[in-house]
C-alpha positions in Angstrom: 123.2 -12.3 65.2 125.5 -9.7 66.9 124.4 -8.1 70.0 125.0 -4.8 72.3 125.6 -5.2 75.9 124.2 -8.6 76.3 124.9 -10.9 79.4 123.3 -13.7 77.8 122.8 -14.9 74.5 119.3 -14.0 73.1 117.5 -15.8 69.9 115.3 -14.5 67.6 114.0 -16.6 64.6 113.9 -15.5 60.9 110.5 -14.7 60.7 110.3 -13.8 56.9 112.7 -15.3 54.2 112.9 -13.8 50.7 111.6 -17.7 49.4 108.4 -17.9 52.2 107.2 -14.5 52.4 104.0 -14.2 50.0 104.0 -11.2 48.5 101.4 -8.7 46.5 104.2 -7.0 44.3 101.7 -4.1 43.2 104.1 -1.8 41.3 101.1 0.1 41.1 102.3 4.2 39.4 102.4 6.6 42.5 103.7 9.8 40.4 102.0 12.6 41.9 102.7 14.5 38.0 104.2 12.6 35.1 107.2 14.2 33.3 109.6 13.6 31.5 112.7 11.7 32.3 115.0 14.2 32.6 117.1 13.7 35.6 119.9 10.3 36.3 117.1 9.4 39.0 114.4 9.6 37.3 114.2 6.0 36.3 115.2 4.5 39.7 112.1 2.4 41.1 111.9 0.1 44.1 113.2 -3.7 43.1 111.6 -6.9 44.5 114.7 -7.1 47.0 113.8 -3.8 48.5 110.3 -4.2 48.6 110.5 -8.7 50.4 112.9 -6.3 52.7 110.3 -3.6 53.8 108.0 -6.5 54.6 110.2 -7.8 56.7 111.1 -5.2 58.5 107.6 -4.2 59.5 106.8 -7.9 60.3 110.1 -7.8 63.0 109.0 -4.2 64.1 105.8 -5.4 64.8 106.7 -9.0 66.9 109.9 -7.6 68.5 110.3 -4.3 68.7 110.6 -3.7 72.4 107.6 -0.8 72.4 105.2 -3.3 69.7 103.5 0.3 68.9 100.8 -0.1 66.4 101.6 0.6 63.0 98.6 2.9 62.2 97.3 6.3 61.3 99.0 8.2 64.0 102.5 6.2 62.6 102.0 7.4 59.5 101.3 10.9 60.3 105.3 10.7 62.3 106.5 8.5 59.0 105.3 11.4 56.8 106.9 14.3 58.9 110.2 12.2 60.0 110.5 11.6 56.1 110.5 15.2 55.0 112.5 16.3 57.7 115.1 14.1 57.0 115.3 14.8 53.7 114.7 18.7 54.4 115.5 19.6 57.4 115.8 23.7 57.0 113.0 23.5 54.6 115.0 25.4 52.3 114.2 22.9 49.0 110.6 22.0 48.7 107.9 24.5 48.5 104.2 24.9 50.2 102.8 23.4 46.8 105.7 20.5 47.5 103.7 19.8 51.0 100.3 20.2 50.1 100.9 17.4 47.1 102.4 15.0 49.5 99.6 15.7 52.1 96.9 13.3 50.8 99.5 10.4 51.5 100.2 11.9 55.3 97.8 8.6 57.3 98.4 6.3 54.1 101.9 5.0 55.5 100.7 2.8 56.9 98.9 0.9 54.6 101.7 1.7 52.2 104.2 -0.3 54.2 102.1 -3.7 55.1 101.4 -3.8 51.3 105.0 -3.3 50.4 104.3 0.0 48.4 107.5 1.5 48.4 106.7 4.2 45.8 105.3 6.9 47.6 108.4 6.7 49.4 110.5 6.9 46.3 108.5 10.0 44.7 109.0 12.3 46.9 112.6 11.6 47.3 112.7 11.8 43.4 111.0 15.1 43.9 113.6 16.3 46.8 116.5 15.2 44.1 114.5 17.6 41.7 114.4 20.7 43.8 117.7 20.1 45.1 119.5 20.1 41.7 117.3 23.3 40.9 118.7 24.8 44.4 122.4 24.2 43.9 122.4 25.0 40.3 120.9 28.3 41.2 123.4 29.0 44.3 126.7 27.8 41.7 125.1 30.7 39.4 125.4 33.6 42.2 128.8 32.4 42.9 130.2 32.1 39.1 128.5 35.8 38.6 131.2 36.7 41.2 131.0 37.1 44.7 132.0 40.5 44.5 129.1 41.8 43.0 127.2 40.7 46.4 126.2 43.1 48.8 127.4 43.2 52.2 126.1 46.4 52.9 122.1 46.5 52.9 120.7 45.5 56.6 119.2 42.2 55.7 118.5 39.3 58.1 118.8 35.5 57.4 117.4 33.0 59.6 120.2 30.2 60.5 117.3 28.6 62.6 114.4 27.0 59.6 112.9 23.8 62.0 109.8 25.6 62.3 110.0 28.2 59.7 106.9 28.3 57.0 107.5 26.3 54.1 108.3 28.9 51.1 105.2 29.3 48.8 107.1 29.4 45.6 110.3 29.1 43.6 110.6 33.1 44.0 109.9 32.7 47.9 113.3 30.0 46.8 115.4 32.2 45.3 115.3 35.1 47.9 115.8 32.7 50.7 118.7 31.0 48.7 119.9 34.4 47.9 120.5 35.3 51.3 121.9 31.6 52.5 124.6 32.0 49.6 125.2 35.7 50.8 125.3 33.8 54.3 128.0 31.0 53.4 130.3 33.9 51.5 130.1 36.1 54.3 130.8 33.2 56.9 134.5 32.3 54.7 135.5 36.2 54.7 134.9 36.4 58.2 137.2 33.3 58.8 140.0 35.8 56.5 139.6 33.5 53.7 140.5 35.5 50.0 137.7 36.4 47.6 139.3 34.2 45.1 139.2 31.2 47.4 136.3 31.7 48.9 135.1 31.6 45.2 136.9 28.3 44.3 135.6 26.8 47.8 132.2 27.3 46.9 132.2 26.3 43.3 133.6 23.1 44.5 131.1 22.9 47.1 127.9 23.1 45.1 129.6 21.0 42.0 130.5 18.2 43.8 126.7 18.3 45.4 125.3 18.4 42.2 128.1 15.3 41.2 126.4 13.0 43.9 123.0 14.0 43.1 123.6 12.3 39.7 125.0 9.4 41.6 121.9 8.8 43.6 120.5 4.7 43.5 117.6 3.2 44.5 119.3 1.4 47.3 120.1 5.0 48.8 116.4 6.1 48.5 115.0 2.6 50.3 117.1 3.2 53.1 116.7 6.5 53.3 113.0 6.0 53.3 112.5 2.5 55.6 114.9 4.5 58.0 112.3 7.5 58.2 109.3 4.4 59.5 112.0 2.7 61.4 113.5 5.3 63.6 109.8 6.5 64.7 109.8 3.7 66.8 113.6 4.8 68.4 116.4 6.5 67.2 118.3 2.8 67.8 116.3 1.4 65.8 117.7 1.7 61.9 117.8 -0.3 58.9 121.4 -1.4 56.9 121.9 -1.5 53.5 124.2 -4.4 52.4 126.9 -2.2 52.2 126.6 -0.2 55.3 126.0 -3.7 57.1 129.2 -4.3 56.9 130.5 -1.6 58.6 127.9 -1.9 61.3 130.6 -4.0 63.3 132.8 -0.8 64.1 130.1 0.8 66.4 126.9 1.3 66.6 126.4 5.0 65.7 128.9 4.4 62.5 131.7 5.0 64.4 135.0 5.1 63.0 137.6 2.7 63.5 140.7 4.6 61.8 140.5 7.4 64.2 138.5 6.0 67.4 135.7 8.6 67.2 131.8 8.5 66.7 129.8 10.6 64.5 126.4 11.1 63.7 124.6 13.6 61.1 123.5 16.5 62.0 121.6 18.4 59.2 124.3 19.2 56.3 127.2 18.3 58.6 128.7 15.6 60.9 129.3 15.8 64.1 131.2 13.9 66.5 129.2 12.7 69.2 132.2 11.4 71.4 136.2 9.4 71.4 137.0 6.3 71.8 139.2 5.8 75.0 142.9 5.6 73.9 141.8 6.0 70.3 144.2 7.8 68.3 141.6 11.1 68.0 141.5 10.9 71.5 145.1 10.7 72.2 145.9 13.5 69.4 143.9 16.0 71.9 142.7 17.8 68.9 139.3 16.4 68.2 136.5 17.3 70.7 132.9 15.9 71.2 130.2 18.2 69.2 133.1 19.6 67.0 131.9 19.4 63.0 133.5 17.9 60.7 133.8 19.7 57.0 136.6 18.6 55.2 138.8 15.4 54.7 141.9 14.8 53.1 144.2 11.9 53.0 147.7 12.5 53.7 149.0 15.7 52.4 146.2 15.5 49.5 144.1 18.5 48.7 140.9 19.0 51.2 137.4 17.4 50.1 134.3 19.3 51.3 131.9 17.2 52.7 129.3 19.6 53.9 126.4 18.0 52.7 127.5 14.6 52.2 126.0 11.8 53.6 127.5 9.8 57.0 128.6 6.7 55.8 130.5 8.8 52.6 132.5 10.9 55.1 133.1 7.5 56.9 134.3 5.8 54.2 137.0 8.6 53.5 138.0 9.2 57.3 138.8 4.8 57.9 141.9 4.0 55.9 145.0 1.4 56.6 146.1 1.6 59.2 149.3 3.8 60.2 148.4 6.0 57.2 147.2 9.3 58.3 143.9 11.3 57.4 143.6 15.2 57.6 140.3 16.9 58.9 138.8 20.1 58.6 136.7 20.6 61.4 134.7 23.6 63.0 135.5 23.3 67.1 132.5 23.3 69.0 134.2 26.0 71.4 133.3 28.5 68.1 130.5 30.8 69.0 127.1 29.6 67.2 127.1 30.8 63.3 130.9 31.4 63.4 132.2 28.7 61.2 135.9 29.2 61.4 138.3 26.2 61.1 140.9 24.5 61.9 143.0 21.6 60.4 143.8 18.4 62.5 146.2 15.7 61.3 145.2 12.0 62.9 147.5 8.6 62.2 145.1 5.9 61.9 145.5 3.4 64.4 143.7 -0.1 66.2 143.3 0.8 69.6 145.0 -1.5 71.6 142.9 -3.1 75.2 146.2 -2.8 77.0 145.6 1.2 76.3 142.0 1.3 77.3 142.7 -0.7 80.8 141.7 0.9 84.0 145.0 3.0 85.6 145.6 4.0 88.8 146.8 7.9 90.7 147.2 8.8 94.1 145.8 12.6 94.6 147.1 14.6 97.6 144.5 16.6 99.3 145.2 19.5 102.1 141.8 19.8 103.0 140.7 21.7 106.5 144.1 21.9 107.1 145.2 18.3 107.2 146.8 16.0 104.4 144.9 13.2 102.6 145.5 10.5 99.8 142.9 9.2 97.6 142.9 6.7 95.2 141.9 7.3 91.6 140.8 4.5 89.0 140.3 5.7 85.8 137.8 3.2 83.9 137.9 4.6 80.3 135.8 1.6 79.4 133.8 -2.1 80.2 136.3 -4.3 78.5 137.0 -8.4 78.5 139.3 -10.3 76.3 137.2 -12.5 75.3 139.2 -14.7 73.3 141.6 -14.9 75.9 139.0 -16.0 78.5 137.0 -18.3 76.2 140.5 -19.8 75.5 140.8 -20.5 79.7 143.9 -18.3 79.8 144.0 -17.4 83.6 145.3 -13.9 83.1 142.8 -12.6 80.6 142.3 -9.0 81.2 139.2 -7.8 82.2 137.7 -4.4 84.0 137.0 -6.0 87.5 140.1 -7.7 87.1 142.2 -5.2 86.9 140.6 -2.7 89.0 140.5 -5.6 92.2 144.4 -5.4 91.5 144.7 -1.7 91.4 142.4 -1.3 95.1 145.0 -3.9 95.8 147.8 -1.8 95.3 146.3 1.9 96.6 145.3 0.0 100.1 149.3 -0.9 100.1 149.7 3.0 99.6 147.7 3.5 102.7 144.5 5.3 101.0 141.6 7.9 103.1 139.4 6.6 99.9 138.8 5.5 95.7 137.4 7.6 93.4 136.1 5.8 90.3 136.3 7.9 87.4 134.1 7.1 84.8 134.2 10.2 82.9 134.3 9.7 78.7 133.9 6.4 79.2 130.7 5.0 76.7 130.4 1.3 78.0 131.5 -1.5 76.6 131.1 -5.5 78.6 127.8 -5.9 80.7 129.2 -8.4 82.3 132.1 -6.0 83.1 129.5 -3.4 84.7 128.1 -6.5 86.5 130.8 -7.8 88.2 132.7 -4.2 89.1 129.6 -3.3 91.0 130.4 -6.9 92.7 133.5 -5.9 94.1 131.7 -3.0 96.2 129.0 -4.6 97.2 128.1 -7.9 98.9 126.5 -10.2 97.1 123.4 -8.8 95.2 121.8 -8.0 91.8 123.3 -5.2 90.0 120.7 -4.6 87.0 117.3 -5.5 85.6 116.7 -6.2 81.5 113.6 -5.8 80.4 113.1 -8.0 77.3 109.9 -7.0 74.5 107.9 -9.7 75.9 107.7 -7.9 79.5 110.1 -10.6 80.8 112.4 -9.0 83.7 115.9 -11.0 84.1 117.9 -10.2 87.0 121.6 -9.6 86.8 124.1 -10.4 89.8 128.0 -10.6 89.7 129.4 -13.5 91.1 131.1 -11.8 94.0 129.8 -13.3 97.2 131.1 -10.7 99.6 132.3 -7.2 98.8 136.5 -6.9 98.0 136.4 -3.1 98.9 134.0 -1.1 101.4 136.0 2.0 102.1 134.9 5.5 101.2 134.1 5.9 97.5 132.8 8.2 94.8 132.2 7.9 91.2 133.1 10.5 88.8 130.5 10.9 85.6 129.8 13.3 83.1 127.7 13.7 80.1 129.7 11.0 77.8 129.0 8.2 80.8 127.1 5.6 78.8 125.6 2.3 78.7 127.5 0.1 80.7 128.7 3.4 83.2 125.4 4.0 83.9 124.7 0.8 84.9 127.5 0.7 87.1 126.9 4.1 88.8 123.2 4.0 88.5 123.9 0.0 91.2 126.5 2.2 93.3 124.0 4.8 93.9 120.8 2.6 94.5 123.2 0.7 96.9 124.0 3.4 98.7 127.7 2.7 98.3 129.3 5.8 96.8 129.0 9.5 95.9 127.9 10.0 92.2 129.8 13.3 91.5 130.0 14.9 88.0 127.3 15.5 85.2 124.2 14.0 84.5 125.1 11.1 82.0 123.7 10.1 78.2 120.9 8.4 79.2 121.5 5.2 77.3 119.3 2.5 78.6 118.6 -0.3 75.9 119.7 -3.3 74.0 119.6 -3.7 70.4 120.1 -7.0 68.0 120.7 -7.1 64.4 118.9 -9.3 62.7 119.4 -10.2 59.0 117.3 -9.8 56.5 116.9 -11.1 52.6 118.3 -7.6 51.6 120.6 -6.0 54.6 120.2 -5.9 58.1 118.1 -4.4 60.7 119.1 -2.8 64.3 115.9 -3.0 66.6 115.7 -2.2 70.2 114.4 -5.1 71.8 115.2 -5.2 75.5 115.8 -1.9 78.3 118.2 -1.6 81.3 116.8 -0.9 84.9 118.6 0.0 87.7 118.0 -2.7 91.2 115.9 0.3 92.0 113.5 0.1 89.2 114.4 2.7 87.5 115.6 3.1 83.6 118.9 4.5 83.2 117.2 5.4 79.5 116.9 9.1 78.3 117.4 10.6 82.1 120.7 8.7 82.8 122.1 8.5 85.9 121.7 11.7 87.9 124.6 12.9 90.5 124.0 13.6 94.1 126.4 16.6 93.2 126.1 18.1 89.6 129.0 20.1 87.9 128.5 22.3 85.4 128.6 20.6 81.8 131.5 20.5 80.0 129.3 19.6 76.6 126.1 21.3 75.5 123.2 18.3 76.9 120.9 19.3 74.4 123.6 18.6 71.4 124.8 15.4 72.8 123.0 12.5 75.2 120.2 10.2 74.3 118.1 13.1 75.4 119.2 15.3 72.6 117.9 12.1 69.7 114.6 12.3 68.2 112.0 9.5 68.9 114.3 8.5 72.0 112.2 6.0 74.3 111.4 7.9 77.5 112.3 7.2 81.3 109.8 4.9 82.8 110.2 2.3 86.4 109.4 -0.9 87.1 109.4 -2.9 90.5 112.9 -2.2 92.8 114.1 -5.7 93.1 116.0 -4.7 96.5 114.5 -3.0 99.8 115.1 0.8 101.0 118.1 0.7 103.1 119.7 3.0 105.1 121.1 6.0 102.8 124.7 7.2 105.0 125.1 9.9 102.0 121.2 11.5 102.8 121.4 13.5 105.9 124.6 15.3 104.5 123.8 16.2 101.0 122.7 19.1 101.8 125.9 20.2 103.4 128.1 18.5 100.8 126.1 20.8 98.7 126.9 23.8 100.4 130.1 23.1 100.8 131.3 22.2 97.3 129.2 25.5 95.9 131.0 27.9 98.2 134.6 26.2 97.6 133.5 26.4 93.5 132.5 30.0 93.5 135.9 31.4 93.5 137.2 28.2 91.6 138.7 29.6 88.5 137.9 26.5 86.4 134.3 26.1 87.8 133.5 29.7 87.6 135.3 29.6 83.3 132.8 26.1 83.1 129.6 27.9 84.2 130.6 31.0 82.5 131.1 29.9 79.0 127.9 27.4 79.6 125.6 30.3 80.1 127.2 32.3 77.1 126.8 29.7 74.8 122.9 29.1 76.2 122.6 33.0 75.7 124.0 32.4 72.0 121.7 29.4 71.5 118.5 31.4 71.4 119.6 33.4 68.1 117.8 32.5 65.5 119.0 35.0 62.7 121.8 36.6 61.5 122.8 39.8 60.1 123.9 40.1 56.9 125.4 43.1 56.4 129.4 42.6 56.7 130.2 46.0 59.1 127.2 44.6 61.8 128.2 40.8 61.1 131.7 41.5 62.6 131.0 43.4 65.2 128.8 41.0 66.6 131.3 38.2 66.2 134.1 40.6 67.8 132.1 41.2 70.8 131.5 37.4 71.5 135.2 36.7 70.8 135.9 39.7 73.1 133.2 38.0 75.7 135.3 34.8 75.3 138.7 36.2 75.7 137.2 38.1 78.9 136.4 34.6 80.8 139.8 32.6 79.8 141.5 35.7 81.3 140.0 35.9 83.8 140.4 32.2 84.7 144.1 32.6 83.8 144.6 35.8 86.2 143.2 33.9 88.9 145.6 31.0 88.4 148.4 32.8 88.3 148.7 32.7 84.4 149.5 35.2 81.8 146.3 36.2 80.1 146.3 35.9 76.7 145.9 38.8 73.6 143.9 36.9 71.3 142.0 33.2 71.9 142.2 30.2 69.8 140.6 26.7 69.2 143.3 25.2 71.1 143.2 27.0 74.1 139.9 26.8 74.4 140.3 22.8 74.2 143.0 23.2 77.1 141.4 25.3 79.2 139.8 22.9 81.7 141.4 19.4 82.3 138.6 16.8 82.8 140.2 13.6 83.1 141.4 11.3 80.3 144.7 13.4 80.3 147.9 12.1 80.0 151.2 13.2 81.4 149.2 15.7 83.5 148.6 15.2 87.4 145.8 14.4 89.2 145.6 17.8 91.2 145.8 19.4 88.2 142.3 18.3 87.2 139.2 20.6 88.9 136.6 18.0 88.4 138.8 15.3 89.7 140.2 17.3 92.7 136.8 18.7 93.7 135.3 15.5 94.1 138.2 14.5 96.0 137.0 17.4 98.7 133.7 16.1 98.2 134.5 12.6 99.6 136.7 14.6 102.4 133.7 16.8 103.2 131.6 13.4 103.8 134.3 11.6 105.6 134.4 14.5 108.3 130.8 15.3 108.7 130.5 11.9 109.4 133.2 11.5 112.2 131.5 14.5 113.8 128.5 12.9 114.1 129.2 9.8 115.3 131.8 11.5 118.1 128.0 13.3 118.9 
């Protein structure tokens, strides 16, 4: 068994084996209307495998699942609508008729599942393969009748936006709104400058290779499709592994990609990258960004694949390669406005990253602040890491976090430091024991976090520091990519009392998981949560700062927040007493302070600006379809664009710039994680540094009073 962020080894026994379990294999007929077999899927039907599997899975749900929520009507009702938005998530392939045939089966889930009935779950993904092919097949005719017999000129309207949009009533309710998405996708390529003629060839590769993996569709892809749809109601952690994905389950537990040093998720026809691994080569290459799309991949100097549409663990198979050997991506930058799908190509050399790249570093920023000169000392903590196999081994010097950051305080004391601030910006966990003992080196001995296991058990986590190393002025630097074993580390340093936590509100990852084998895969289940000494979970709300900065990634496309089904923020019992907060009585001035020295910033004022543009651009919906309209709306956000990075640039001193592109969009604010560049170069990093400053003096003025 393989666990995430575990201080302790936890057991779980096998509680069904494919020779114990005793099963009723019913293969009753669940066709909602016979037909003939027509399609390559046709003939697919649940195997014994798959259906000992779904039994087991909803007997481990049941027993262990942190939340034990009944498997009932009310279950079914969230398997049934998780289900068809998963397969459907614009509702732009089954119709109202589609819905209404399913509906009889909306509270029989349930039963469904503890009876290992596996074909309802299979028809109506038979029936999704069935429209889909009819869809695509109908979208490759508009384009091989030639895209320049479409008109750009009526004023017609397509909605980009389909969540909550009416189910269409017929196959002619189809073909109008497929009419307008193909109109749509054409009309997105010209305005990137793309040629007729390959705009034509893009598409007609597009739709044929869609229609290719339709036809390579097996059962194993519809039962995992359809156990995940019961599965992640319970949490979004929570997910079932075919045999074949199992194995890949090792690299990270979102499907992250080892070859590059990025995580991805789905997100509708695309995938996203939800963040970098520190010191990972996409990370290093400084041309991959969190929330950017990813919609083509080629290896080497290959032709480009389109993978719009394609499912996650295809595009990761193409994107992990040998090592050294380099992989090409098309990707649509998350700086574009919404609806604007222009590209760019970024070339990334596969690479292992390397601990001695991801260990904790050390700056000295120099501060005039009020007129006088300070030093403080940085720490950059990209992640929680502990060679293991050096330190099971009893090799003395086996790197570690806390090691390496004692040695580093060590070193800025020599340099005569007014203060440390820990920067834990990017960085998405790693060690619990890590987060455990680096809180012990700031605090005297004390625990540092609560897990919460299924059975309501609480065990209580200390480091094994008896007295504090360091207890000096100190803030902690987070943003929205802070995860897991961050939180846990900022979350103790702000219970405590001990330092400033500065930045973003973080991702709001608060529990454990386990994989636990089955007869036929493996299954991820959330089984324990994370609580801060104070009581409260660091789960969906994260770790809120005493000072917020604006957001550098949209929190509604990326946190645990953003995830459907995530658990929410609940408290248990503080396991320390209220103490004296230093940081209370002048928050309120810090506040002040900090807001009137960031309202002539130029890289605060560019943050907010572009944050509220983009929230603006958020709430369309539609989008014009006639070309002449089309671009003048996209001009006049580019323009809007253009407008803040000069304005930024003017007040720095910089020469504005005639036209903007991805990558100076991607450089326009340094936020840590930045090599070869200095620490006063970065806002975040040098605002926080007057932040601490601010505290220090407010404080010696009140205790001269």
């Amino acid at each position: 068994m393989r666990y995430h962020l575990s201080a302790r080894r936890m057991h779980m026994k096998r509680l069904i084996g494919s020779t114990t379990v005793a099963l009723a294999l019913a293969f009753g007929s669940f066709s909602l209307q016979a037909k003939p077999a027509t399609n390559e899927w046709d003939a697919l039907q649940p195997d014994r495998d798959q259906v000992i599997a779904s039994l087991n899975v909803v007997e481990l749900l049941k027993r262990h699942h942190y939340n034990k929520p009944p498997l009932d009507d009310a279950r079914s009702e969230k398997i049934f609508d998780g289900y068809i938005k998963m397969l459907d998530p614009s509702r732009s392939f089954f119709t109202a008729a589609d819905i209404a045939e399913f509906e009889p089966w909306r509270k029989q889930f349930d039963n469904f599942l503890r009876d290992g009935q596996l074909e309802p779950g299979f028809t109506i993904y038979k029936r999704y393969l069935d429209r889909q092919k009819v869809r695509l097949e109908f979208a490759l005719g508009l384009i091989e009748n030639g895209i320049d017999k479409i008109d750009f000129t009526a004023d017609e309207e397509f909605q980009v936006d389909r969540e909550n949009a009416d189910w269409p009533a017929d196959n002619a309710a189809l073909d109008d709104l497929w009419r307008k998405r193909v109109k749509d996708e054409v009309l997105r390529q010209k305005l990137t400058g793309k040629e007729p003629k390959a705009i034509q060839e893009l598409l007609t590769r597009r739709y044929k290779s869609q229609l290719a993996r339709l036809a390579q569709t097996r059962g194993e892809d519809i039962f995992q499709a359809y156990i995940n749809a019961f599965a992640q109601t319970y949490d979004p952690h929570t997910n079932y592994l075919s045999p074949e994905n199992a194995e890949n389950f090792d690299i990270n537990m979102s499907l992250s990609l080892e070859g590059i040093g990025a995580v991805l998720q789905s997100d509708n026809d695309h995938v996203k990258v939800v963040r970098l691994v520190p010191a990972g080569p996409a990370e290093k290459s400084k041309q991959l960004a969190p929330a950017d799309k990813i919609v083509g991949v080629a290896q080497g100097d290959d032709a480009m694949v389109d993978v719009l549409g394609m499912r996650l663990d295809e595009v990761v198979k193409m994107i992990r390669g040998p090592q050294g050997s380099k992989v090409r991506l098309e990707v649509i930058p998350a700086s574009n406005a919404p609806n604007d799908e222009s590209t760019r190509v970024v070339a990334i050399t596969r690479e292992a990253v390397k601990l001695e790249e991801q260990a904790a570093k050390k700056s000295v920023l120099s501060l005039d602040h009020e007129g006088k000169k300070f030093k403080l000392g940085v720490i950059e903590v990209p992640a929680f890491y502990l060679d293991f196999k050096a330190f099971r081994a009893g090799d003395p010097n086996y790197k570690s976090t806390t090691r390496d950051v004692k040695r580093l305080i060590g070193e800025l004391q020599k340099d005569k430091v007014d203060g440390i601030v820990i920067d834990l910006r990017n960085n998405g966990g790693g060690s619990l024991q890590e987060a455990t003992e680096l809180t012990g080196l700031f605090i005297d001995q004390g625990p540092t976090v609560l897990v919460r296991n299924s059975d309501g058990r609480v065990d209580v986590l200390a480091g094994e520091e008896t007295n504090a190393f360091y207890t000096g002025p100190m803030a902690v630097l987070v943003n929205r990519l802070s995860a897991s074993a961050s939180e846990i580390f900022a979350g103790a340093m702000q219970d405590y009392h001990r330092a400033l936590i500065i930045g973003g509100q973080t991702f709001g990852k608060g529990t454990v998981q386990t994989i636990q084998p089955l007869n036929h895969g493996e299954l991820k289940l959330t089984l324990a949560k994370f609580y801060r000494v104070s009581g409260q979970s660091t789960q969906h709300q994260g770790v809120i700062p005493d000072i917020e900065y604006p957001a550098i990634v949209d929190t509604k496309e990326i946190g645990e927040s953003a995830l459907p089904e995530a658990m929410p923020w609940d408290s248990i019992s503080a396991v320390i007493r209220p103490r004296t907060d230093p940081f209370g009585p002048f928050i309120d001035d810090l506040k002040s302070k900090h807001e009137k020295r960031t309202s002539t910033n130029p890289d605060f004022v560019f943050s907010r600006e572009r944050l509220s543009l983009n929230r603006e651009l958020m709430k369309d919906t539609t989008v014009s379809l006639n070309e002449q309209k089309r671009r003048a709306y996209q001009n006049g956000i580019e323009a809007k664009q253009l407008t803040i990075e000069n304005d930024r640039r003017r007040a720095k001193g910089e020469e504005p710039l005639k036209k903007l592109a991805a990558e100076d969009e991607n450089e326009a604010l340094v936020t840590g994680n930045e090599k070869d560049v200095k620490p006063e170069d970065d806002a975040y990093l040098t605002e926080t540094g007057h932040i601490l400053l601010d505290y220090l003096g407010l404080q010696a003025r009140v205790a001269k009073q």
